[in-house]
C-alpha positions as CSV (number, residue, x, y, z in Angstrom):
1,X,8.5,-1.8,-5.2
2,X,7.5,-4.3,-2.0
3,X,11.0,-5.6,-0.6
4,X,11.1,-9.6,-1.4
5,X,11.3,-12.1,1.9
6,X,14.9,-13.6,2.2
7,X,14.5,-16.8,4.3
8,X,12.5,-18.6,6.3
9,X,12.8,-21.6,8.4
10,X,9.6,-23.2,7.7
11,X,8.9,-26.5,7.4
12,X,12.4,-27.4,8.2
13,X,12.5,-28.7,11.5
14,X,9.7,-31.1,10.7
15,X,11.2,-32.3,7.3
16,X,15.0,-32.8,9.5
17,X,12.5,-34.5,11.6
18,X,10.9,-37.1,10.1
19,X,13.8,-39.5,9.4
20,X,15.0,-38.4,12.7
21,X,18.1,-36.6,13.2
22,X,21.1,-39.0,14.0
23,X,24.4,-39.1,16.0
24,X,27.0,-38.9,13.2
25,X,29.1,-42.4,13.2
26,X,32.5,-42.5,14.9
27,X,35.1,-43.3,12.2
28,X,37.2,-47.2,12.8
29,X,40.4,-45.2,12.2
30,X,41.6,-42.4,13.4
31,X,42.6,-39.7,10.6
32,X,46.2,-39.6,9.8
33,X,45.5,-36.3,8.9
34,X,47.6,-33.1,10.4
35,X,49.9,-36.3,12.1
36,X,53.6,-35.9,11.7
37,X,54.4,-37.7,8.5
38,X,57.5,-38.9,9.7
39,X,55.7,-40.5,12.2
40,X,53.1,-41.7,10.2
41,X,55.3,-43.5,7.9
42,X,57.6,-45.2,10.6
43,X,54.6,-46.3,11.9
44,X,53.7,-48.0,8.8
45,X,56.8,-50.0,8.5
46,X,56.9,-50.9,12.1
47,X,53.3,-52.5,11.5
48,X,54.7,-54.2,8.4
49,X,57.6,-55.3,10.4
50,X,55.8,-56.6,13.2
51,X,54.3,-59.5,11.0
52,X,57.2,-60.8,10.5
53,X,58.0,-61.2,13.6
54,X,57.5,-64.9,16.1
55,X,55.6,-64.9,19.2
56,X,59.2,-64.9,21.7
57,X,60.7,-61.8,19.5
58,X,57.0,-60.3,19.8
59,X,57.5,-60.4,23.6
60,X,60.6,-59.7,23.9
61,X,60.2,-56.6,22.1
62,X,57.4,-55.6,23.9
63,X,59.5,-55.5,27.0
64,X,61.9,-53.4,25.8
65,X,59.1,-51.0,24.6
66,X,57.7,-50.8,28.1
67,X,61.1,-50.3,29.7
68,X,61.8,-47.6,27.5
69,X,58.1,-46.1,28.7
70,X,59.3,-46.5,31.9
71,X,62.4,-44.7,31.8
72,X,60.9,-41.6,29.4
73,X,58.1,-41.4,32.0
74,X,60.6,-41.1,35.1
75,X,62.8,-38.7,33.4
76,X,59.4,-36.8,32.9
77,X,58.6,-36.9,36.3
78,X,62.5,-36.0,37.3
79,X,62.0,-32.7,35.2
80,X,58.5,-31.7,37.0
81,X,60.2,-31.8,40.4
82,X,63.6,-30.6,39.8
């Protein structure tokens, strides 16, 4: 008995072709998937929290938050050199 073909790729590049092959879209939010869920969740309340919130305690608190950058990023630094 005559072996039987298994595949062939004909036709296939034209039919992909002919509504045109397309960049997939980028998602609006990033996957929370493979996050830590602990993080995740805080993250979540803090949103919620934030709402809440007037424009002076919005500001304030945003100060603090780039104070405490500050000081994580020059302990950082502090460890690479010494």
């Amino acid at each position: 008995m005559a072996k039987s073909k298994n595949h062939t790729g004909h036709n296939q590049i034209y039919k992909n072709h002919r509504n045109g092959i397309k960049k997939s879209r980028r998602p609006r939010k990033m996957s929370m998937q493979g996050m830590n869920c602990r993080f995740v969740r805080n993250q979540a309340f803090a949103k919620r929290g934030m709402k809440k919130l007037t424009a002076e305690e919005k500001e304030e608190q945003l100060k603090a938050q780039r104070e405490a950058q500050k000081r994580i990023d020059e302990k950082r630094i502090a460890e690479r050199q010494g």
